[in-house]
C-alpha positions as semicolon CSV with decimal commas, in nm:
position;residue;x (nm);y (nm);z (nm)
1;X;8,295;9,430;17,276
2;X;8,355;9,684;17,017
3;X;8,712;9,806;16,954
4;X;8,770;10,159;16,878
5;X;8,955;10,273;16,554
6;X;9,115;10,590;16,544
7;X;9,021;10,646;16,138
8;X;8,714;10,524;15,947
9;X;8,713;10,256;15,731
10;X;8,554;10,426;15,418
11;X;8,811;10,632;15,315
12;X;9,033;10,315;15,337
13;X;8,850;10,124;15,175
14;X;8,786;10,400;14,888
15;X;9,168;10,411;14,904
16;X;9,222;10,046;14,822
17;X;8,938;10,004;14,541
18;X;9,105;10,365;14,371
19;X;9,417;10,173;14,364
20;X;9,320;9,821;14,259
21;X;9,121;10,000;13,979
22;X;9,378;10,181;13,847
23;X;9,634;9,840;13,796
24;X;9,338;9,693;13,633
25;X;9,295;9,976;13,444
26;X;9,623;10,040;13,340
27;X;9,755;9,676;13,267
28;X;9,793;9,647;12,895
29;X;9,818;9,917;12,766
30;X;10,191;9,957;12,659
31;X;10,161;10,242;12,362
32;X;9,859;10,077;12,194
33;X;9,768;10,322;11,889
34;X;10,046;10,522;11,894
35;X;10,275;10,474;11,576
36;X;10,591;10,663;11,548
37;X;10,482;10,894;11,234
38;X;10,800;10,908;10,938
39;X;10,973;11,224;10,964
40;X;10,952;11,289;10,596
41;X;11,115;11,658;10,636
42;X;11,436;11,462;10,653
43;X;11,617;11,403;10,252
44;X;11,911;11,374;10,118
45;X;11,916;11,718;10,085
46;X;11,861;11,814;10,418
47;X;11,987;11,626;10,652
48;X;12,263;11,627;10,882
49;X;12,382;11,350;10,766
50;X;12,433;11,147;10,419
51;X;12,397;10,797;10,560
52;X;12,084;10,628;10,524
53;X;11,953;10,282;10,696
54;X;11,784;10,088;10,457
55;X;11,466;9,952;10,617
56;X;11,525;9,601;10,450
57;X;11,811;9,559;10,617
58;X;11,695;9,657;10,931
59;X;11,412;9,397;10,937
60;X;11,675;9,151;10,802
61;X;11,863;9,209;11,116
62;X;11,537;9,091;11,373
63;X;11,514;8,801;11,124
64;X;11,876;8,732;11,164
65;X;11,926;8,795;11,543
66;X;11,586;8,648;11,695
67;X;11,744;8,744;12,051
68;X;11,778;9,130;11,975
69;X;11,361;9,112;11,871
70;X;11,285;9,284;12,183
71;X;11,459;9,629;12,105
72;X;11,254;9,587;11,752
73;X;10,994;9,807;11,809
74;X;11,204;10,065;11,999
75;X;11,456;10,098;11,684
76;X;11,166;10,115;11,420
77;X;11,027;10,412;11,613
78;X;11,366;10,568;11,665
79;X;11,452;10,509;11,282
80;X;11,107;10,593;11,138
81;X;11,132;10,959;11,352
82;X;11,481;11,044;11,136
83;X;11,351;10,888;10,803
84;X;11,619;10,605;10,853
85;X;11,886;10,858;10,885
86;X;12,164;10,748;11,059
87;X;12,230;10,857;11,421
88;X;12,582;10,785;11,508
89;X;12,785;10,760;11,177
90;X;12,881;10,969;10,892
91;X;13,103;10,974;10,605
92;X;13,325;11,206;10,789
């Protein structure tokens, strides 16, 4: 006895392979290749702001607090884009 569907099974089953594809395809790659280019525009001169991170001390920091190492990345990036400029203080 054969039991009749109401859809076919093809575009299901092209439905399911698109999607396990794409996971496989997909898994991995969190922003490999793509560096956070130094915005070099940014001086002394002409910035906003006249506070500067030094970049020694912000590696000292992951060194210091092994528990914060997962924002690393994110604040390198963030840093590196304003030339270590800070964001959030001034001398004013």
């Amino acid at each position: 006895m054969r039991i009749k569907t109401h859809f076919s099974v093809w575009p299901m089953a092209c439905l399911v392979l698109g999607l396990c594809w794409g996971l496989v395809a997909c898994k991995g790659k969190k922003a490999q290749g793509r560096e956070t280019p130094r915005d070099t525009t940014i001086t002394v001169r002409s910035s906003f702001n006249n506070l500067f991170l030094d970049s020694t001390d912000r590696e000292n920091f992951w060194v210091q607090h092994p528990e914060m190492s997962r924002y690393a990345e994110e604040m390198r990036g963030f840093y590196l884009n304003r030339n270590d400029q800070f964001a959030w203080f001034d001398t004013s």
